[in-house]
C-alpha positions in Angstrom: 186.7 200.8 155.9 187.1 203.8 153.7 188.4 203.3 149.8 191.0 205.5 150.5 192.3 203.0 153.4 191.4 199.8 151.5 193.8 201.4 149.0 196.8 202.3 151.4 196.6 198.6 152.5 196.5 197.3 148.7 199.9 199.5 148.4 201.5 198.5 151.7 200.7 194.2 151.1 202.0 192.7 148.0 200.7 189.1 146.8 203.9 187.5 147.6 203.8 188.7 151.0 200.4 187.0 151.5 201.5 184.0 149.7 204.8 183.5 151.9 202.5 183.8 154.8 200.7 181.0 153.6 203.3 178.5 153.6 204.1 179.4 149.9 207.3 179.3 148.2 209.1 180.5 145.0 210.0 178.6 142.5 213.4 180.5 141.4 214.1 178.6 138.1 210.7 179.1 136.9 209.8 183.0 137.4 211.4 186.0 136.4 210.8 189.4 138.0 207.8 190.0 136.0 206.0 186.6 136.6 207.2 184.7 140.2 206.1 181.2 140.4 204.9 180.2 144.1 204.3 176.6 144.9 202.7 175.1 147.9 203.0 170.9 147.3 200.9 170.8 144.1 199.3 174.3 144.3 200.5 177.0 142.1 199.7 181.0 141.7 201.8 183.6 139.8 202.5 186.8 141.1 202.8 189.8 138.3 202.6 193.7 138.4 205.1 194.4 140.6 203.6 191.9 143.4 199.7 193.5 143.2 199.2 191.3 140.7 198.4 187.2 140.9 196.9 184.5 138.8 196.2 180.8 139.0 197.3 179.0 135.9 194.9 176.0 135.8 192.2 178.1 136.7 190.7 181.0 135.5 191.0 183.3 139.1 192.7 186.0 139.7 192.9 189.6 140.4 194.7 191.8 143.7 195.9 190.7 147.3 192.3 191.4 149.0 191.0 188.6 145.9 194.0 186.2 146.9 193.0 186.3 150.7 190.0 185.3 150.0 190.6 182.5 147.4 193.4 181.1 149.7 191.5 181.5 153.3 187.7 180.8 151.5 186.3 184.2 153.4 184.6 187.4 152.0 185.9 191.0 151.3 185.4 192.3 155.1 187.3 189.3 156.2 190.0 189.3 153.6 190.9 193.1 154.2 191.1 192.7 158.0 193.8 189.6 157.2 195.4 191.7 154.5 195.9 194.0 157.2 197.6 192.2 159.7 200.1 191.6 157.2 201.8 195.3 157.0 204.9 195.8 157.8 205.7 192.1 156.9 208.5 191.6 154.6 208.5 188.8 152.1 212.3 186.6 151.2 213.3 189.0 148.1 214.6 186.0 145.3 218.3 186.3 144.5 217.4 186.8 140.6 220.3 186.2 138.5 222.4 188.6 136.3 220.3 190.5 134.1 222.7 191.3 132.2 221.1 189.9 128.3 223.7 187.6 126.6 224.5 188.8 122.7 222.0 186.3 121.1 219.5 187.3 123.7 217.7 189.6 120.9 218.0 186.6 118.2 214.8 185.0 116.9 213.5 182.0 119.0 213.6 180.2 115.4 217.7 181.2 114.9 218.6 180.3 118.5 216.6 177.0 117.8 218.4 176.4 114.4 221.6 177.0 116.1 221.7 174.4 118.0 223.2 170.8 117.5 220.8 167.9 117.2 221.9 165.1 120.1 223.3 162.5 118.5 224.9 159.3 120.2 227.6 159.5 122.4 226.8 163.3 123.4 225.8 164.6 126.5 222.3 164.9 125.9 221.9 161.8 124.4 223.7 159.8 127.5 221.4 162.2 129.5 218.3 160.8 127.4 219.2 157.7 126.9 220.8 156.6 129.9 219.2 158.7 133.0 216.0 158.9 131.2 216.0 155.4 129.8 214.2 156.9 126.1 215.2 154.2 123.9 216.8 154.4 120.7 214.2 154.6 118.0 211.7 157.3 120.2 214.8 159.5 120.0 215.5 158.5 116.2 211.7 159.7 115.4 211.7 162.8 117.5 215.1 163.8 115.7 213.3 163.1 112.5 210.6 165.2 113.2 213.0 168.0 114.2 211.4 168.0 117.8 215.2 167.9 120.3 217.8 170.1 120.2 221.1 170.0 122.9 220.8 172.3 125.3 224.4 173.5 127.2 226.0 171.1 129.8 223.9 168.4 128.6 220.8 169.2 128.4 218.0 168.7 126.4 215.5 171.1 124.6 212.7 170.2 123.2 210.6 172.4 121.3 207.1 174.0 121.4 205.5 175.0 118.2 202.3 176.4 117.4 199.7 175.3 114.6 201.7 176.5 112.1 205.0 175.0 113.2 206.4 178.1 114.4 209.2 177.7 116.9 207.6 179.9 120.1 209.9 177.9 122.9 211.5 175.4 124.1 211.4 173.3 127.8 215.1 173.1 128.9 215.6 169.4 130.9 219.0 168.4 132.1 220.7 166.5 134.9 220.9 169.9 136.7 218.4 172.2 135.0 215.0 172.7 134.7 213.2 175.4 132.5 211.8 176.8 129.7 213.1 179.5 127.0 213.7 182.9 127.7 211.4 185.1 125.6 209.4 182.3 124.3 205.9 180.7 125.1 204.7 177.6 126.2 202.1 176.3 123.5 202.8 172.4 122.7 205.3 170.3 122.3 204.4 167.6 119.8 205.6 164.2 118.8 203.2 162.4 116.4 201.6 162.8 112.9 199.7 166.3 113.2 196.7 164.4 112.3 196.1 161.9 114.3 192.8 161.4 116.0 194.3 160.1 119.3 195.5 163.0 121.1 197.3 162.1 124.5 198.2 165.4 126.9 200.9 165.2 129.4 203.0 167.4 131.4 206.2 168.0 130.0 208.2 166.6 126.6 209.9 163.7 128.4 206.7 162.1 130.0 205.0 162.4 126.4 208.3 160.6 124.5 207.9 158.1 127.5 204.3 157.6 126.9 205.3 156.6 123.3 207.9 154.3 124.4 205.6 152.5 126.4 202.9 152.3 123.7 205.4 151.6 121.5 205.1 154.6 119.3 201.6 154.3 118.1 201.4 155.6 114.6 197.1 156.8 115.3 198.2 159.0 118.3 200.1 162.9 118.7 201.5 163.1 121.9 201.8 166.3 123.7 203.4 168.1 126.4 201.9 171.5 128.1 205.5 172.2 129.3 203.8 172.6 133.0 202.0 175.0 132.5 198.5 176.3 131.0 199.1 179.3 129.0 196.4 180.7 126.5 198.6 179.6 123.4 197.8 176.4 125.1 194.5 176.3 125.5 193.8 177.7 122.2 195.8 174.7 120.7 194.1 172.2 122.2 191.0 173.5 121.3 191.9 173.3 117.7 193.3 169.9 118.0 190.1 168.7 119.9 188.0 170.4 117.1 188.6 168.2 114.7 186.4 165.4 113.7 186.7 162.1 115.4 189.1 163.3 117.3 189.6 161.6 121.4 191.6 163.7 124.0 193.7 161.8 126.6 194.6 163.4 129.8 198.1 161.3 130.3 198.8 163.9 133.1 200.7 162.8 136.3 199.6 160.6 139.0 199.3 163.1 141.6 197.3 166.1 142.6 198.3 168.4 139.9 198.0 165.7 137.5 194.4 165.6 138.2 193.7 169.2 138.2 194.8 169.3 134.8 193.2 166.2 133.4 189.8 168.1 135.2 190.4 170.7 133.1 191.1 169.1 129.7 187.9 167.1 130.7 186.3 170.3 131.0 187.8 171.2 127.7 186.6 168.5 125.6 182.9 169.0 126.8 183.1 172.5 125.4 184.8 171.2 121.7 182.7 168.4 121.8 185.2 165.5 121.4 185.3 162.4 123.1 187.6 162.1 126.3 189.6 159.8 128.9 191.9 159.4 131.6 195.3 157.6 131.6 197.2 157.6 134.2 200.6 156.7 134.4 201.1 153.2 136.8 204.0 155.4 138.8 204.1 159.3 139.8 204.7 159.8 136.0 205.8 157.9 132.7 209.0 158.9 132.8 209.3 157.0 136.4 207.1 154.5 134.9 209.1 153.5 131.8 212.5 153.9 134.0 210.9 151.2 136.1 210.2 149.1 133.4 213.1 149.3 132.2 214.8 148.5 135.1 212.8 145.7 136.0 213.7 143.9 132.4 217.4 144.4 132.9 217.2 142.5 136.2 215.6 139.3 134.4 218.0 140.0 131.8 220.6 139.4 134.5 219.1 136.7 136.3 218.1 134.8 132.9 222.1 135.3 132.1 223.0 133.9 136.0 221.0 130.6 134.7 222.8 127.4 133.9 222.3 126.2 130.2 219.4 128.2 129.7 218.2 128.9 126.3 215.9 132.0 125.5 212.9 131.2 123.9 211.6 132.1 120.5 209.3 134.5 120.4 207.3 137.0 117.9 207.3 140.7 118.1 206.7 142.0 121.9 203.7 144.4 122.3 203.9 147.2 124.0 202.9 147.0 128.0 199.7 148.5 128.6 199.0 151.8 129.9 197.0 152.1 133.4 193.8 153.3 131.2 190.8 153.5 133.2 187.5 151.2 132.4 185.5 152.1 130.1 182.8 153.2 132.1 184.8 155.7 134.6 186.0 159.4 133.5 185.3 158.9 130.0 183.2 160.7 127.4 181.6 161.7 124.1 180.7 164.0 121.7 176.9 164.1 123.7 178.7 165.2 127.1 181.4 163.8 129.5 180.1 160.8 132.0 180.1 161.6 135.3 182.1 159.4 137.7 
């Protein structure tokens, strides 16, 4: 096929349109028109440039439509451009974006809007969101206010910031009992609860799992943990590599229990062999440590109930309860060192 019809094609066939045909679907709450967010189960790629664009965000492909067939379909350059072409004159579902209309503060510093904001505080809606649907106990909330880490979000919700190794504000993830997202204008880097220099470094998906985490480890004062926000971004990546720089430092995948939990902690793996700091997996006992301290939680309120139900009973004295143990694989499976990750 002549350039000059491999080039017609690449005009006619945009990346969503190849994507859609694949079983792919947007993700509304999490693109804009400049960056649209397709899912397919735990598979992501973001379309950009006007739809000739596309990236995979836990990897490092990317590139046009003819590139996409062939990651997607596993074929070569002839191949792809025939299936590119039997693709014209399809129409992809155009997303029903919201007003884009900016509000007033829309120009305002990341830091100001931050600032701005109320800290949660008991009785609120974010708090009773927090507290109660998200079953964080009292004292992680206490510390993450303390380290000036939540902000409430409207109708509720929750923000939670991202800062980068200076302590910048660059963003915020938005959580809320009917809202999911992250800042407009800002950037995914880390959001971090922990002394800065700790030398136990646990990564999970998103700013509830990692105050979750805590809970469950019962806020361990030798560990900073972190949340990517969903996402990989090269802020990111250049913060963990900074973090996992540092001398005696070990880097915990706490991703998810899933498919996309994995991908990432394969990639932080992959990360730490290039830093050169020690490494292992922990994965959450449920899909995630959210749903795993929620669990918990609800399983002790139960005995609470049926210990209560029980005639004469008398608790029993006890010291200080330890923390429950996190599903942290054996020491001799998906962990490393400074002299290279072991193999499985």
């Amino acid at each position: 096929m002549q350039r000059k019809s491999i080039e017609e094609l690449r005009e006619k066939v945009s990346c969503g349109s190849v994507l859609e045909h694949a079983g792919f679907a947007v993700d509304l709450k999490e693109s804009t028109r400049r960056a649209v967010k397709f899912r397919r189960r735990a598979e992501i790629i973001i379309v950009t440039h006007e739809g000739r664009g596309w990236f995979d965000p836990l990897s490092d492909d990317k590139g046009d439509v003819f590139t996409l067939v062939e990651y997607l379909e596993n074929v070569g350059f002839v191949e792809g451009v025939k299936r590119v072409a039997e693709l014209v004159g399809f129409r992809p579902s155009e997303p029903e974006w919201r007003n884009s209309v900016k509000p007033r503060h829309a120009e305002t510093r990341l830091s100001d809007r931050w600032s701005q904001r109320n800290r949660p505080r008991p009785g609120s809606g974010t708090w009773r969101y927090l507290s109660e649907t998200r079953y964080l106990p009292t004292a992680v909330l206490r510390t993450a206010l303390a380290w000036n880490r939540l902000r409430e979000g409207p109708c509720g919700s929750m923000w939670a910031v991202h800062t980068d190794d200076a302590g910048t504000v660059r963003g915020w993830e938005e959580r809320g009992p009917e809202w999911r997202g992250f800042a407009s204008g800002g950037t995914k880097v880390l959001f971090r609860f922990g002394p800065a220099e700790a030398l136990r470094i646990c990564v999970t998906e998103a700013a509830i799992d990692a105050m979750s985490l805590a809970a469950i480890e019962g806020i361990r004062e030798d560990t900073l943990y972190l949340s990517t926000g969903g996402g990989w971004s090269p802020s990111t990546d250049m913060a963990l590599r900074a973090l996992g720089a540092g001398p005696g430092v070990k880097l915990i995948a706490a991703t998810d229990a899933n498919s996309q939990g994995e991908t990432y902690a394969a990639r932080l793996r992959a990360l730490a062999e290039d830093v050169g700091c020690e490494w292992q997996r922990l994965r959450p006992p449920a899909d995630d440590w959210n749903e795993a301290l929620r669990q918990r939680e609800v399983e002790k309120r139960e005995n609470t109930k049926e210990w209560r139900g029980v005639p004469h009973a008398r608790r029993p004295r006890q010291g200080r309860l330890r923390p429950a143990e996190p599903a942290l694989d054996p020491a001799d499976r998906d962990a490393g060192d400074a002299g290279g990750v072991m193999k499985d």
